[in-house]
N, C-alpha and C positions, 0 to 999 in steps of 0.2 A: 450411503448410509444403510447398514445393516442393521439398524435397532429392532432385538425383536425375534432375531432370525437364528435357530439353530440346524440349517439343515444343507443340502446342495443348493445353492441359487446362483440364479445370473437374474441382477436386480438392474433395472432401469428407471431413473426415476428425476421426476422433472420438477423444479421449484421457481414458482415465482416470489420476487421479496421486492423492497425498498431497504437501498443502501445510503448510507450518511457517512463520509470519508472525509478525513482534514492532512495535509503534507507541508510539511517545513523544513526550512532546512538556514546553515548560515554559518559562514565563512568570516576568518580573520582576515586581518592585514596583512600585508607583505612583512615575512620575518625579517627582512634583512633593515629594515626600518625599528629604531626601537621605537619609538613612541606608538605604532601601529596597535589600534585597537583589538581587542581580544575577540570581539563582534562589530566585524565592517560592515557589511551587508546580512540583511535576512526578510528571506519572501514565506509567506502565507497565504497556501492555497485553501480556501474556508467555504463550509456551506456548500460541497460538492454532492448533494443530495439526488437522487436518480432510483427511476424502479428498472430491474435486475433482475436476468434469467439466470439460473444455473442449473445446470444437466450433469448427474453422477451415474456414472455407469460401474457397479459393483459385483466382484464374484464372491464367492464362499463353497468350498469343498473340506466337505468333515474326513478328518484324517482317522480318529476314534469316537467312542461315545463322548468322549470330554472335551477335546481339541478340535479345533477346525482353521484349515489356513485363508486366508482373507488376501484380497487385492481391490482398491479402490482409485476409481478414476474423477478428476471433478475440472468444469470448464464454466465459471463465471462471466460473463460481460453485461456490463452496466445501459441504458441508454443515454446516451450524451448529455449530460444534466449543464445546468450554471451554477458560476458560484464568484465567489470574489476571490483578489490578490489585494496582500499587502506588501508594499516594497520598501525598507526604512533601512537608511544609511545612519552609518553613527562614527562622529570623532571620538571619543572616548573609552574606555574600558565599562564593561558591562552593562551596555546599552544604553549608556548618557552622554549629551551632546547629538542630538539626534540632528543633522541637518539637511534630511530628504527625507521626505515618506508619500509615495503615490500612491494613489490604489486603480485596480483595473476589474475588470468584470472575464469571467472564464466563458469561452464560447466554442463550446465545445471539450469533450474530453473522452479518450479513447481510453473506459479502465477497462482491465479484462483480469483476470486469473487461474491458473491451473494449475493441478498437482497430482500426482501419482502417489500410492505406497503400497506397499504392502506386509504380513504380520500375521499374526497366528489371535486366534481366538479362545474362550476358554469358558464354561460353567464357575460362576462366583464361589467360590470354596466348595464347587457339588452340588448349591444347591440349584430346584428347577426354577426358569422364570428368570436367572441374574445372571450376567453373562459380564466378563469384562475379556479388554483385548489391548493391544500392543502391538504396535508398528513405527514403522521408518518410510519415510519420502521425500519428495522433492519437491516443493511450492516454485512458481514465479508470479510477481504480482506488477503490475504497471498501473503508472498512468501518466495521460499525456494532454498537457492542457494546453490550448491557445488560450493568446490575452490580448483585450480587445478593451476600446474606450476608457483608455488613459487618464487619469487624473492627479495633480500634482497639489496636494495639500500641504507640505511643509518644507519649505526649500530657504536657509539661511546663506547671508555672504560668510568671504573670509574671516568674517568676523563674530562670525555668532550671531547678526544684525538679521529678521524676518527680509523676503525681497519678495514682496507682495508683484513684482512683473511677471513672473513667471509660476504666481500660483492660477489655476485651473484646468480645464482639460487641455489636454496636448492632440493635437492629431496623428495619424501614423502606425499609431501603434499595434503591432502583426506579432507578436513575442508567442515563441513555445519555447517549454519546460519538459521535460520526460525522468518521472524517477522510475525507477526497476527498482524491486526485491527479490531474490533467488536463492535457492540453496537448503540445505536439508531439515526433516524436522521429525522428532519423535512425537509422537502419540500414546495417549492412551483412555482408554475408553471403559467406560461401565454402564449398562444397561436393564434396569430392575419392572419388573411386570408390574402393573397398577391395576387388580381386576382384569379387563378385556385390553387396556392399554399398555403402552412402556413409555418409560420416561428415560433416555438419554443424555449422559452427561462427559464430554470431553474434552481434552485438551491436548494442543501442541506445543510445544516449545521448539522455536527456532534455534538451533543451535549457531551454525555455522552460513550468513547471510552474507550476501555480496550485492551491495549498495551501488549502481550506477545511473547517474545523472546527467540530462543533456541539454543544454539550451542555445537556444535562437531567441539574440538578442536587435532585435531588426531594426530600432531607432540609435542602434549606437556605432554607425559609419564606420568606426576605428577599429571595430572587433570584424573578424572572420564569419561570414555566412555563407550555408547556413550552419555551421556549431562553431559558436562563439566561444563555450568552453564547454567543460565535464566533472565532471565528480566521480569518485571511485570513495570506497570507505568499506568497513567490515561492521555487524554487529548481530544483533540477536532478534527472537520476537518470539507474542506470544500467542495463541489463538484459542478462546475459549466458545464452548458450543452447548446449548442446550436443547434439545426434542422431545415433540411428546408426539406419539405414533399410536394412531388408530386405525386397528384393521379394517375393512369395509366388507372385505372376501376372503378367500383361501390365497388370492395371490395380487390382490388390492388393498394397497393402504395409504388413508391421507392423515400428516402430521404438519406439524404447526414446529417451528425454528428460530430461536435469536443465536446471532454471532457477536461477537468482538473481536477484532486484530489492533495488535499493536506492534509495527514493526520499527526498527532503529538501527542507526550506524553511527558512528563517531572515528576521531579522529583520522579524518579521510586528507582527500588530496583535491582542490580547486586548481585547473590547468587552463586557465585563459588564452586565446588565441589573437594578439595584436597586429593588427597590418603593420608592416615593415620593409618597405619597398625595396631597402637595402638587405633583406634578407634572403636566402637561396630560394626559400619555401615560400614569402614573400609574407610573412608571418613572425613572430617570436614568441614563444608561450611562456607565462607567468606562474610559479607555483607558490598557492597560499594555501592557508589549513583548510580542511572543510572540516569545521566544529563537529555539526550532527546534521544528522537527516531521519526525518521522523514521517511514518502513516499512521493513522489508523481511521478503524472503519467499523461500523456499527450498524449492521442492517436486520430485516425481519423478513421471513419465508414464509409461503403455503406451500404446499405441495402434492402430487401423487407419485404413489412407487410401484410399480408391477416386475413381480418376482414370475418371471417364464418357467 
């Protein structure tokens, strides 16, 4: 974060926050079936809440009085927060007939994120004090969740009919989940003096995302471990940022940070891995749609910056 700054630096600068992230995602039935549901399966990782360091390592070299070229480095990881799963199966099109739905508790989860860019800088129309900027980078975003303490609140027969035997906790249950978000992202940025302070406002747009998902599904014997299947899919996202930046020194400054991310994929690809004794690989893999897969995440910073 350069808010603020017209001049040569190499900026380091450390933020601590709390982040709040939810991830979804859900898959149809097997095409070759027509009756197959439009949404078979969909899980809900919710209330992934955790406090979060992030360290930006920033340069800036003025090219003229007006322009100056920019490069920014950023590496978020979260602390291993808890949260919940929702797991709800469905006979029917557009989420009706619902004849499963567990829930599980998150124990653990590795988020982390990082990204590069770089861009050019500029004086707001000339004048002093407003500065905007424009770049290009590369974001990757993860997260990896175990699920733990199983719970089985809606499980219907062949027939539509409640089967109250096999409602309540299940034991066993060891499941991971891993989504990735990757892939490039335009910026752009504006920065206007407030008095002694600056107030910072920006935004990314994910252009060009690549969506991959991986699970380990450890109560289900029949499936391959450990990745029972994967997801691949393509889509967009967005990231908006706001700062407000208080000098304290000539090369000391603490500001205050809210984020939003929204990142998405659709129309992807669910590749299931079957045991198959009769098979070479001893496996056979199944392809169903992957609907969508969706993040986001909403967290709050403090921070300090020292410009060397």
């Amino acid at each position: 974060m350069l808010t603020g700054l017209f001049i040569d630096a190499f900026v380091l600068q450390l933020d601590v926050g709390y982040e709040m992230s939810e991830v979804d995602w859900n898959i149809a039935g097997l095409p070759q079936y027509a009756e197959s549901p439009n949404v078979l399966s969909e899980l809900t990782f919710r209330d992934m809440d955790s406090p979060a360091l992030n360290v930006h390592i920033n340069g800036m070299k003025l090219l003229s009085e007006d322009w100056a070229a920019i490069v920014e480095l950023s590496y978020l990881k979260t602390m291993p927060p808890e949260g919940t799963v929702q797991d709800s199966d469905y006979d029917l099109n557009d989420r009706e007939g619902e004849f499963s739905r567990s829930y599980s508790d998150i124990d653990g989860n590795d988020r982390n994120s990082w990204s590069i860019s770089g861009g050019v800088k500029t004086r707001w129309l000339g004048s002093v004090g407003h500065y905007a900027s424009a770049s290009v980078g590369f974001s990757h975003d993860t997260w990896d969740m175990q699920m733990v303490n199983g719970y089985q609140s809606v499980l219907t027969d062949e027939f539509g009919n409640p089967d109250p035997r096999f409602i309540g906790p299940f034991p066993g249950l060891d499941a991971r989940y891993q989504a990735e978000f990757s892939g490039v992202f335009f910026k752009l940025s504006t920065e206007h003096q407030l008095g002694s302070t600056f107030l910072g406002i920006s935004a990314k747009y994910h252009s060009h995302l690549r969506f991959d998902g991986e699970g380990e599904w450890n109560l289900r014997q029949n499936l391959r471990q450990p990745k029972s299947f994967t997801h691949e899919a393509n889509g967009t996202g967005f990231t908006a940022t706001i700062d407000w930046t208080i000098p304290i020194t000539s090369a000391i400054d603490t500001f205050v940070r809210a984020n939003y991310q929204s990142l998405s994929a659709s129309d992807g690809v669910d590749q299931t891995f079957v045991i198959d004794d009769l098979a070479s690989q001893g496996y056979v893999t199944y392809l169903t749609p992957l609907n969508e897969a969706n993040a986001e995440a909403t967290s709050l910073w403090v921070g300090l910056r020292y410009n060397f």
